[in-house]
NUGU-627973 format. One record per residue (C-alpha): residue number from 1; residue in one letter; x, y, z. Coordinates in nm, 4 decimals, m for minus. Example, Ala and Ser with C-alpha at 12.3 -4.5 7.8 and 13.67 -1.06 7.14 Angstrom:
# NUGU-627973
NODE     i   aa         px         py         pz
NODE     1    A     1.2300    m0.4500     0.7800
NODE     2    S     1.3670    m0.1060     0.7140
//
This chain:
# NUGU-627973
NODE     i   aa         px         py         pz
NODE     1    X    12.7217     9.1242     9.1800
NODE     2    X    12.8530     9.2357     9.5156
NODE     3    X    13.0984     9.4193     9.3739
NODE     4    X    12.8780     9.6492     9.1668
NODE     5    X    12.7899     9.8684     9.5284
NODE     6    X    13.1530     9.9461     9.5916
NODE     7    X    13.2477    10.0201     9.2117
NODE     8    X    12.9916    10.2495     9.1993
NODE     9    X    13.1028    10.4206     9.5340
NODE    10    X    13.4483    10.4188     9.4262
NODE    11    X    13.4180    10.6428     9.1396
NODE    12    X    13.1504    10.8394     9.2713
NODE    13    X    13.3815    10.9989     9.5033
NODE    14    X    13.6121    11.0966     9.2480
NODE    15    X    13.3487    11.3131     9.0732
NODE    16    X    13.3093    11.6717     9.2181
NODE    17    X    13.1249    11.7250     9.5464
NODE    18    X    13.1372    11.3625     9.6399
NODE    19    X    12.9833    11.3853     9.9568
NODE    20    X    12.6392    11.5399     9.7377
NODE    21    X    12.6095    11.2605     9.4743
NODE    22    X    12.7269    10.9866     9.6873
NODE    23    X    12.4549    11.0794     9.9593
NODE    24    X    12.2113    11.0954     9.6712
NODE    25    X    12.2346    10.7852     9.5455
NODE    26    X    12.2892    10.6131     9.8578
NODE    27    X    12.0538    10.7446    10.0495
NODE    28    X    11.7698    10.8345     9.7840
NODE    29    X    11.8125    10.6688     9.4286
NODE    30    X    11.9453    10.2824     9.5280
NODE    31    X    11.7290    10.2555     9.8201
NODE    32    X    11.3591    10.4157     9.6253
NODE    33    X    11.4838    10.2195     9.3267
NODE    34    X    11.4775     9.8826     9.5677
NODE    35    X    11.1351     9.9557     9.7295
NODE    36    X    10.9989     9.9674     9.4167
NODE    37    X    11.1259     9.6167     9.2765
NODE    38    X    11.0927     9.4674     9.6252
NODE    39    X    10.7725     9.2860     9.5217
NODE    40    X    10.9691     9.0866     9.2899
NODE    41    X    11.2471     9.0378     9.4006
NODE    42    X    11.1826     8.6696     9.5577
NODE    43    X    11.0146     8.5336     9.2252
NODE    44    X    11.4298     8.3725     9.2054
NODE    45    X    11.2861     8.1470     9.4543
NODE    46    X    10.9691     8.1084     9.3358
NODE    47    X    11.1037     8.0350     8.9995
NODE    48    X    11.3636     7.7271     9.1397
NODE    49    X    11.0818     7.5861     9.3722
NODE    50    X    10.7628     7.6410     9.1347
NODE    51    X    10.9240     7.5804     8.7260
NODE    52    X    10.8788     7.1968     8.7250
NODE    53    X    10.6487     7.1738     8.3980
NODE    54    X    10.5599     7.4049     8.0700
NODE    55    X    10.2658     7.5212     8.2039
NODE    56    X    10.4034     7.6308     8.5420
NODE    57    X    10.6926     7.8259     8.3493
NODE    58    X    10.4115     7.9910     8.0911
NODE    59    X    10.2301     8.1525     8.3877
NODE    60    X    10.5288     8.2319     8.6046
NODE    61    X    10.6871     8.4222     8.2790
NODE    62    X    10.2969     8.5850     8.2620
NODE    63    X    10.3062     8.6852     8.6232
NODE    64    X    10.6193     8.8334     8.5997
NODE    65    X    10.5597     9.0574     8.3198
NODE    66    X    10.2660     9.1940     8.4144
NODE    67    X    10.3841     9.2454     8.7820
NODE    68    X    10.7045     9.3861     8.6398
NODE    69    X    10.4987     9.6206     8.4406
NODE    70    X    10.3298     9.7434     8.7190
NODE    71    X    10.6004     9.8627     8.9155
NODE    72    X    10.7545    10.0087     8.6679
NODE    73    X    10.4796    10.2641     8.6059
NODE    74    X    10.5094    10.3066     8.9799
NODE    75    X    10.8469    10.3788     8.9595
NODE    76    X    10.7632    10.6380     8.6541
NODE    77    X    10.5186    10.7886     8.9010
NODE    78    X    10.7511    10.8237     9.1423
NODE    79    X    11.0827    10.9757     8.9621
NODE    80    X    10.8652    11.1724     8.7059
NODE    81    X    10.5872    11.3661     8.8932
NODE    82    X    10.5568    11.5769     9.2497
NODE    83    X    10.5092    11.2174     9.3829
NODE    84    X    10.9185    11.2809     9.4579
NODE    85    X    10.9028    11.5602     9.6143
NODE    86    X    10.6252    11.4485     9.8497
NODE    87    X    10.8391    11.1452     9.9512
NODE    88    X    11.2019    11.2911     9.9549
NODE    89    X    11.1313    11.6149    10.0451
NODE    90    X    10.8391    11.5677    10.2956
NODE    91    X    10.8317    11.2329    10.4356
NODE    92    X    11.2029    11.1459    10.4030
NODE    93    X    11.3510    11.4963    10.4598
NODE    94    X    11.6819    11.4738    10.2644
NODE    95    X    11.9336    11.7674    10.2728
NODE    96    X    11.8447    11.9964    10.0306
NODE    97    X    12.1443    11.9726     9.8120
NODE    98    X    12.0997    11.5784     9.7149
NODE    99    X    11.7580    11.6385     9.6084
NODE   100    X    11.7938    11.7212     9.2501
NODE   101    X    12.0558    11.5121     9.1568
NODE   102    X    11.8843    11.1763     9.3266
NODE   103    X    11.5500    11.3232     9.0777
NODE   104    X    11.7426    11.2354     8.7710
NODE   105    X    11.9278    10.9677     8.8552
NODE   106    X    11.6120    10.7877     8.9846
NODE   107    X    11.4321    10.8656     8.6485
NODE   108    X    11.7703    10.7239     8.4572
NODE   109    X    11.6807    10.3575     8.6834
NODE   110    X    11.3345    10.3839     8.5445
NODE   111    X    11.4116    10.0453     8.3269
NODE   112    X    11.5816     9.8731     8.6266
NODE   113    X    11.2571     9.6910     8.7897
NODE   114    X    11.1483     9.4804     8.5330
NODE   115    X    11.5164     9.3820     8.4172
NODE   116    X    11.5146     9.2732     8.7760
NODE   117    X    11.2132     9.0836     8.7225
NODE   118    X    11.3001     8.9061     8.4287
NODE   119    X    11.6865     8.8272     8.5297
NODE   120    X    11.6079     8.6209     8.8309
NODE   121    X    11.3289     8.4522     8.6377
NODE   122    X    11.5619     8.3078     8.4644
NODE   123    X    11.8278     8.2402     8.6981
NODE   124    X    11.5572     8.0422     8.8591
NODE   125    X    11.4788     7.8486     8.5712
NODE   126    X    11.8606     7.7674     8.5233
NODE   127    X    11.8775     7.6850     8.8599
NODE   128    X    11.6157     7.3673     8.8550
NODE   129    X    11.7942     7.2490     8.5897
NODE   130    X    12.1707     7.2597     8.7161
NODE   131    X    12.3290     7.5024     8.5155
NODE   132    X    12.4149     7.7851     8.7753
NODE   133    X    12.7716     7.8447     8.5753
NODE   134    X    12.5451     8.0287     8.3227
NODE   135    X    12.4431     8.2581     8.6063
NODE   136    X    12.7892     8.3592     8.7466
NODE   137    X    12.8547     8.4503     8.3581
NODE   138    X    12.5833     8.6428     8.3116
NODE   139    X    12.6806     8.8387     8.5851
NODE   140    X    13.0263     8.8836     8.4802
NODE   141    X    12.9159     9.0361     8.1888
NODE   142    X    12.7117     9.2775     8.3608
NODE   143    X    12.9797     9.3627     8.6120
NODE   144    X    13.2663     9.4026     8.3382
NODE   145    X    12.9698     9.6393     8.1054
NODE   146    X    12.8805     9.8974     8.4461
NODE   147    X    13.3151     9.9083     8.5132
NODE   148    X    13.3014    10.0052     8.1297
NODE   149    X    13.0655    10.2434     8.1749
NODE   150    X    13.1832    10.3661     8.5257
NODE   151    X    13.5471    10.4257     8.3840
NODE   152    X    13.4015    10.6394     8.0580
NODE   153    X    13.2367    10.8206     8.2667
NODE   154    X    13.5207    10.8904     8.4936
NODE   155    X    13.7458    11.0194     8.2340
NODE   156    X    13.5422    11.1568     7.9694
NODE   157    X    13.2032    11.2801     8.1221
NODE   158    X    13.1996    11.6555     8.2643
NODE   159    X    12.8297    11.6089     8.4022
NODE   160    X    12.7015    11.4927     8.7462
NODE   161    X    12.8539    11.1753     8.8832
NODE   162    X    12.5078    11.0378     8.9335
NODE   163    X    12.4210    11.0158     8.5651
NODE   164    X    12.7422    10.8332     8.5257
NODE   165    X    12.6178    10.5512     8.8368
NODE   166    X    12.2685    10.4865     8.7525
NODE   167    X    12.3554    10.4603     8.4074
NODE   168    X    12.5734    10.1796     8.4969
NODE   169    X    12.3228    10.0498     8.6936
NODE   170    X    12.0451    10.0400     8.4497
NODE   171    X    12.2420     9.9071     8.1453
NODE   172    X    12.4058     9.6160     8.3189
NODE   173    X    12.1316     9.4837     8.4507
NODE   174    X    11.9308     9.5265     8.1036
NODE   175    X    12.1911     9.3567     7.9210
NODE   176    X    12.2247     9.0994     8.1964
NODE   177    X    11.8626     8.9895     8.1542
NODE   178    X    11.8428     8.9968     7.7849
NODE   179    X    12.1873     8.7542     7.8041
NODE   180    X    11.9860     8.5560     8.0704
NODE   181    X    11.7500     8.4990     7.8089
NODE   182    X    11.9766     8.3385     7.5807
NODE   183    X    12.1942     8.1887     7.8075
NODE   184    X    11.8238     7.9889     7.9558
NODE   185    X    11.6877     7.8704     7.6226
NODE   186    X    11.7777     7.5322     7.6026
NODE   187    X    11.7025     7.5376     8.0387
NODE   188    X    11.3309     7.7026     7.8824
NODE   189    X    11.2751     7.3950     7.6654
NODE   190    X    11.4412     7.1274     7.8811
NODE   191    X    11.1708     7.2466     8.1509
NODE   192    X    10.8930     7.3318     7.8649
NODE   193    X    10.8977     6.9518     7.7617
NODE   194    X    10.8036     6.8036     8.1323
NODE   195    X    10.4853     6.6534     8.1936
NODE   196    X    10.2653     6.8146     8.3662
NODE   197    X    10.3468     6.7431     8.7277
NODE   198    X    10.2435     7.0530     8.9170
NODE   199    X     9.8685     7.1432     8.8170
NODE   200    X     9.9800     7.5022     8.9611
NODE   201    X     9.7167     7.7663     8.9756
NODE   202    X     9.7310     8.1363     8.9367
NODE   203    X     9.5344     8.1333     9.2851
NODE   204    X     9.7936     7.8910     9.4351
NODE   205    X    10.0821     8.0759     9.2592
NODE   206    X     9.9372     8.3936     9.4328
NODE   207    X     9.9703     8.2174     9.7490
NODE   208    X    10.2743     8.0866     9.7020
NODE   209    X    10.4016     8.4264     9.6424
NODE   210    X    10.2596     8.7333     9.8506
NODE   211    X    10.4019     8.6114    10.1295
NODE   212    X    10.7170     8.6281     9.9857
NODE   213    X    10.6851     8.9451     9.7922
NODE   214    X    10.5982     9.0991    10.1632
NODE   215    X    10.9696     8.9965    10.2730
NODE   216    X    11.1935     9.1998    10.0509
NODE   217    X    10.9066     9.4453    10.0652
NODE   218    X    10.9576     9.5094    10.4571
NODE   219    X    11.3473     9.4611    10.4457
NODE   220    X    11.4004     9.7589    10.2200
NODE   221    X    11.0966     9.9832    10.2958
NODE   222    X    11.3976     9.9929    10.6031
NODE   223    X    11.6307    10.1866    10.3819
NODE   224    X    11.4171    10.4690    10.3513
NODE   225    X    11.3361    10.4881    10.6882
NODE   226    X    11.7070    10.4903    10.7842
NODE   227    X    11.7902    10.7261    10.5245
NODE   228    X    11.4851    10.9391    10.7200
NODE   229    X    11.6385    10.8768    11.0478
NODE   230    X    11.9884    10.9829    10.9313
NODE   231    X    11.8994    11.2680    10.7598
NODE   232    X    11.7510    11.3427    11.1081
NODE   233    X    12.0970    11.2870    11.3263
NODE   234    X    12.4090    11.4473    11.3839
NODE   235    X    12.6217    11.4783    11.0906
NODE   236    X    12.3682    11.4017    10.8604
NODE   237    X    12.5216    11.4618    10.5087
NODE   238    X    12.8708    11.2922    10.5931
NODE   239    X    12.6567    10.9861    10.7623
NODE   240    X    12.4254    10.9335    10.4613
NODE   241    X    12.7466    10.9641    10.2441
NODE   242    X    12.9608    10.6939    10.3974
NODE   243    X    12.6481    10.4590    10.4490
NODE   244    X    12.6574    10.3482    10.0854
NODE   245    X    13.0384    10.3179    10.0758
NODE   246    X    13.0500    10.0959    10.3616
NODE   247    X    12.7339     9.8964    10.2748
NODE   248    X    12.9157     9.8397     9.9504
NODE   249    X    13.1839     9.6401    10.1095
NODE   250    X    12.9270     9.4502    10.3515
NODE   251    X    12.7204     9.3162    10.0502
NODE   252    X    13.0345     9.1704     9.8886
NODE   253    X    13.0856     8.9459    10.2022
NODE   254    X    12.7050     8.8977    10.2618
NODE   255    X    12.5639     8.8656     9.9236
NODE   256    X    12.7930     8.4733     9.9002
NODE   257    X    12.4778     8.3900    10.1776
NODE   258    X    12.2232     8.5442    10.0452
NODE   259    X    12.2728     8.3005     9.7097
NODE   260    X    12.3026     8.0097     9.9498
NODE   261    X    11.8794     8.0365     9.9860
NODE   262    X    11.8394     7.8920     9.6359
NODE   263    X    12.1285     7.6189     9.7198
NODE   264    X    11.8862     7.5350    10.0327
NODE   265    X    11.5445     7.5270     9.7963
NODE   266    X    11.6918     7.2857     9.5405
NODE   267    X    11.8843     7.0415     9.7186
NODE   268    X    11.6776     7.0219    10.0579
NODE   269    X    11.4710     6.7889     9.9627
NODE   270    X    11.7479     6.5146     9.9643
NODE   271    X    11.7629     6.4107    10.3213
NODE   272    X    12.1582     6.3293    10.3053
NODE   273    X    12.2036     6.6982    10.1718
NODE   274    X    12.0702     6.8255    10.4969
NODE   275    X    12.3739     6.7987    10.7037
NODE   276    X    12.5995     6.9513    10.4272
NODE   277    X    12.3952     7.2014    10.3514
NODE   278    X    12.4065     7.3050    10.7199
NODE   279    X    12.7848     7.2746    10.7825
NODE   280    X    12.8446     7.4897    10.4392
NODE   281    X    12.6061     7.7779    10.6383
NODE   282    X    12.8613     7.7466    10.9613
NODE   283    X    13.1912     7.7468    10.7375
NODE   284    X    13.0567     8.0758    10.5390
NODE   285    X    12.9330     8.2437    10.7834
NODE   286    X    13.2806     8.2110    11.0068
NODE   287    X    13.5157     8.2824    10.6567
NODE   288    X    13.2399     8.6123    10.5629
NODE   289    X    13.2762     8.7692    10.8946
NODE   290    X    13.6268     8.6316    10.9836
NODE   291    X    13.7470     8.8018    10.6257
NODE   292    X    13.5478     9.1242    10.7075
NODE   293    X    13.7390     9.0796    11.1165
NODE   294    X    14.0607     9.0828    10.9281
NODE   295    X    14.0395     9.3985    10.7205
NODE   296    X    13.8585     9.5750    11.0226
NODE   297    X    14.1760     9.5106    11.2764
NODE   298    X    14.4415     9.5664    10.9746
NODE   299    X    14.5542     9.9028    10.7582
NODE   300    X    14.3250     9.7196    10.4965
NODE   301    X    14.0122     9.8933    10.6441
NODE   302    X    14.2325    10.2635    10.5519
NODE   303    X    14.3432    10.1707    10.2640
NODE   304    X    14.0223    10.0684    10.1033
NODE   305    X    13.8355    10.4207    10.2635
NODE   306    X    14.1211    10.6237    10.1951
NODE   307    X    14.2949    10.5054     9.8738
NODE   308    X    14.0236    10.2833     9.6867
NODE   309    X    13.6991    10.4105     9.7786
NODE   310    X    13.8809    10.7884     9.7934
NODE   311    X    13.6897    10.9102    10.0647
NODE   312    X    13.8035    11.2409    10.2170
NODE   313    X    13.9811    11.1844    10.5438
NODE   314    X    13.6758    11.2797    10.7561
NODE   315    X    13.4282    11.0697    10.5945
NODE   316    X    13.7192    10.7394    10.5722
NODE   317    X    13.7888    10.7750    10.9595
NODE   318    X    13.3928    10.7599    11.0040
NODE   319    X    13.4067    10.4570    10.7869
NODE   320    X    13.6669    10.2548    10.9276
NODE   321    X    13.4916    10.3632    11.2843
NODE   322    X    13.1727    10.2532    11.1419
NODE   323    X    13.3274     9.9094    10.9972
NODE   324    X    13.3626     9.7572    11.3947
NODE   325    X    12.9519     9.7482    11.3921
NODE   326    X    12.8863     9.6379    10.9921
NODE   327    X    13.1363     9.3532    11.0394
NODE   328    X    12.8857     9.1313    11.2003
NODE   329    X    12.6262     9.1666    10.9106
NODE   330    X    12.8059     8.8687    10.7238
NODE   331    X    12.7363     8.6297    10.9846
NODE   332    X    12.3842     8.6160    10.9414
NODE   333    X    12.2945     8.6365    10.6003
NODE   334    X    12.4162     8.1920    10.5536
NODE   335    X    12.2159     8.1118    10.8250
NODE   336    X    11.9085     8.3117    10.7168
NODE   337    X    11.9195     8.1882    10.3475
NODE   338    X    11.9552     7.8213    10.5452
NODE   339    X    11.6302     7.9024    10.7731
NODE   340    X    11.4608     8.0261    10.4634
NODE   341    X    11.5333     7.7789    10.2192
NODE   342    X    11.3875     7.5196    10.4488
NODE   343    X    11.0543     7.7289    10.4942
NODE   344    X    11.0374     7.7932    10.1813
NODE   345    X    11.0841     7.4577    10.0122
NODE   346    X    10.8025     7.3308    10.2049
NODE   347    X    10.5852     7.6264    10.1323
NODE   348    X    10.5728     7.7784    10.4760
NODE   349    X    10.6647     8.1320    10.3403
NODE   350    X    10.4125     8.3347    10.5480
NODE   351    X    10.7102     8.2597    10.8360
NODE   352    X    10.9467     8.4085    10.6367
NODE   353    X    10.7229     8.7313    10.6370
NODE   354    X    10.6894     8.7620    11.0026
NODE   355    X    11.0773     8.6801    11.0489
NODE   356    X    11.1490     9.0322    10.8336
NODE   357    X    10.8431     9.2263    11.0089
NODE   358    X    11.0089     9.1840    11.3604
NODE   359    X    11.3834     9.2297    11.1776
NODE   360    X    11.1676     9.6046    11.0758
NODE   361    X    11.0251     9.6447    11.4211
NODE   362    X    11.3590     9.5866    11.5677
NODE   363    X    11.5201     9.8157    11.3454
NODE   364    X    11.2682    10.0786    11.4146
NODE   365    X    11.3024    10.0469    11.7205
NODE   366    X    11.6825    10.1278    11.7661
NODE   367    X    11.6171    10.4461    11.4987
NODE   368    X    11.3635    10.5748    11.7344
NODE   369    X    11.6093    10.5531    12.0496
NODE   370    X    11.8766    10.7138    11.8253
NODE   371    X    11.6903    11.0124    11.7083
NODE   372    X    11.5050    11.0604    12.0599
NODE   373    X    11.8505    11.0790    12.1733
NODE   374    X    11.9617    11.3002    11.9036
NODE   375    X    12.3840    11.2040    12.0708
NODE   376    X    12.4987    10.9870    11.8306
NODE   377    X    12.5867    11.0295    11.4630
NODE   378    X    12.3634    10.8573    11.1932
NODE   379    X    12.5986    10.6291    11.0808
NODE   380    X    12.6257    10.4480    11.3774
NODE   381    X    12.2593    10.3903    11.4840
NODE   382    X    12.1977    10.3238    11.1585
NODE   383    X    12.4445    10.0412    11.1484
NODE   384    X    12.3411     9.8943    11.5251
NODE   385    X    11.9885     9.9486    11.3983
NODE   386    X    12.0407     9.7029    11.1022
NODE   387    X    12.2329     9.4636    11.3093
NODE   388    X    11.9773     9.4052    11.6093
NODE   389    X    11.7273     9.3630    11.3405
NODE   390    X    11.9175     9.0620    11.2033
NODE   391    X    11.9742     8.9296    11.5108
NODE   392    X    11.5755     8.9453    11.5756
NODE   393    X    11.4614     8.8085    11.2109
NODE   394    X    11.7712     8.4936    11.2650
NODE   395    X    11.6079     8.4056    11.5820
NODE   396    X    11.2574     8.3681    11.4977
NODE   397    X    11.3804     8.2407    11.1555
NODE   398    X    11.5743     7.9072    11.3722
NODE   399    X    11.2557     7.8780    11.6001
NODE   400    X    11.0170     7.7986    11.2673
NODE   401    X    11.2653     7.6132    11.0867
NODE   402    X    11.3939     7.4085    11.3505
NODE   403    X    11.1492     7.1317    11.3497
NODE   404    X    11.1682     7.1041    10.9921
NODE   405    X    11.5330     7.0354    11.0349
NODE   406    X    11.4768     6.8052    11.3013
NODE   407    X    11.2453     6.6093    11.0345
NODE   408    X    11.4699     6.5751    10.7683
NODE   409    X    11.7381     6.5447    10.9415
//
């Protein structure tokens, strides 16, 4: 899935004006379009620790639909009335030129929450029950559908590259849940025909949840923000241009650890899976940033800028400059998804909340110093900003999951 960021990128800047409809749907239509879902986002988790009996599946599956129905209508609210213009043009403070285009191609997303919703649902279910190969399939098939899409587009459409992207967005993922669906059936009825172990509530389910829901919440309500504190810096268009480019590339090396949290939830409870679990979160973490190290010291880091991503020379030289900060983002995604899954599993989410409130404060905090500042261009604070967050959320992460670890272990 990973790859989807850097595929879009790629033929984005191959479409004319580049640096407009690449800084649109960086900086406006991905990050809005992730707010909005943010809420449920984590139900893959709640799904693998929570889907142990029929009736616990029946009222997850209600939860989500109704939940994913809400934010959808927000996200209708948003992309269809002056709601935009209030928050992109008055609270964010985009260039002017990105504004339109990032209008329609956030009202093209419009079906992208609740295929969200639904999707990891189901992944979750598919994870209690072992069959995780279904999952890297589905996803294959959305991956090979947006290229499709994406290389149409390329050669046939004369319009806006932005249509072209969040169209590719929107149908993958809709596809993706609706083969989820099929692909989970006999997972549904393997799960459906449990006894009734779990007596779970809606009130306890609510629980369960909000705490989590709050943690994606906070982590991307930062990607508005930055996109506000770029547009605010020193070469504003060409940072907020490059930032999705090169975030692209980061998530393909960090998005191995973020699937490592549902690896944690399901197999933590066996004490001799403890150790394992935590020398797989060492190796990954050393190969994701070691691979990104590589590429960063090597002509790689040009050649993708220059040659795949087709940056103009400007923007790839900011890119490869901007690479020597991003590559540490790998390291901590393993370990976090290990700190998490431990929490988690035990139901101790409301510390996974707090661990992404001081990752935001931290962030904040280096956004603020940049723009009082007003030196240093976008790009870069934005990238230090994200990175001292990490480091913040990781370290209060280890400090509530540590005697947990020390338990089991």
């Amino acid at each position: 899935m990973g790859l989807e960021l850097p595929l879009v990128a790629i033929v984005l800047s191959r479409f004319p004006h580049p640096e407009i409809h690449l800084a649109a749907f960086g900086g406006v239509v991905f990050p809005l379009s992730l707010i909005i879902e943010a809420p449920i986002i984590m139900i893959l988790s709640a799904s693998t620790a929570l889907c142990k009996d029929g009736p616990a599946y029946v009222l997850l599956r209600n939860f989500i639909w109704g939940l994913g129905g809400l934010l959808t209508c927000l996200h209708m609210g948003v992309a269809f009335s002056p709601l935009y213009d209030l928050i992109v043009v008055d609270l964010l403070g985009v260039p002017s030129p990105i504004i339109e285009p990032a209008r329609f191609g956030l009202q093209i997303m419009t079906p992208w929450t609740l295929s969200i919703g639904l999707r990891r649902f189901l992944q979750g279910v598919v994870i209690r029950t072992g069959q995780t190969r279904l999952i890297g399939l589905g996803t294959l098939v959305r991956i090979c559908l947006s290229l499709s899409i994406l290389g149409c587009g390329l050669w046939s459409f004369s319009g806006p590259g932005i249509v072209v992207a969040a169209t590719a967005m929107a149908t993958g993922v809709m596809v993706e849940a609706g083969l989820m669906y099929c692909f989970a059936r006999p997972a549904i009825r393997a799960v459906r025909s449990q006894p009734t172990v779990s007596g779970l509530s809606f009130g306890e389910l609510v629980s369960f949840y909000v705490p989590l829901a709050a943690t994606p919440l906070m982590t991307l309500a930062t990607l508005p923000l930055i996109s506000a504190a770029l547009s605010r810096m020193p070469l504003a268009l060409e940072s907020l241009a490059v930032w999705p480019v090169l975030g692209g590339l980061t998530f393909v090396f960090r998005s191995v650890g973020f699937a490592f949290q549902e690896v944690v939830i399901a197999l933590s409870p066996r004490r001799e899976m403890v150790l394992p679990l935590q020398s797989f979160a060492g190796g990954l973490a050393c190969c994701t940033t070691g691979l990104l190290l590589c590429m960063a010291v090597t002509p790689l880091a040009s050649f993708w800028f220059d040659v795949v991503a087709g940056l103009e020379p400007h923007l790839s030289q900011m890119a490869v400059s901007g690479l020597w900060i991003a590559l540490w983002l790998p390291l901590f995604s393993p370990w976090q998804s290990f700190f998490n899954g431990l929490l988690v599993q035990r139901g101790l989410t409301k510390y996974v909340t707090q661990a992404v409130f001081f990752y935001a404060v931290g962030c904040s905090a280096v956004l603020g110093v940049g723009l009082s500042q007003g030196a240093w261009a976008g790009l870069f604070v934005g990238l230090l900003a994200v990175v001292f967050g990490l480091i913040v959320e990781t370290m209060w992460l280890f400090k509530q999951a540590f005697p947990i670890y020390r338990e089991i272990r």
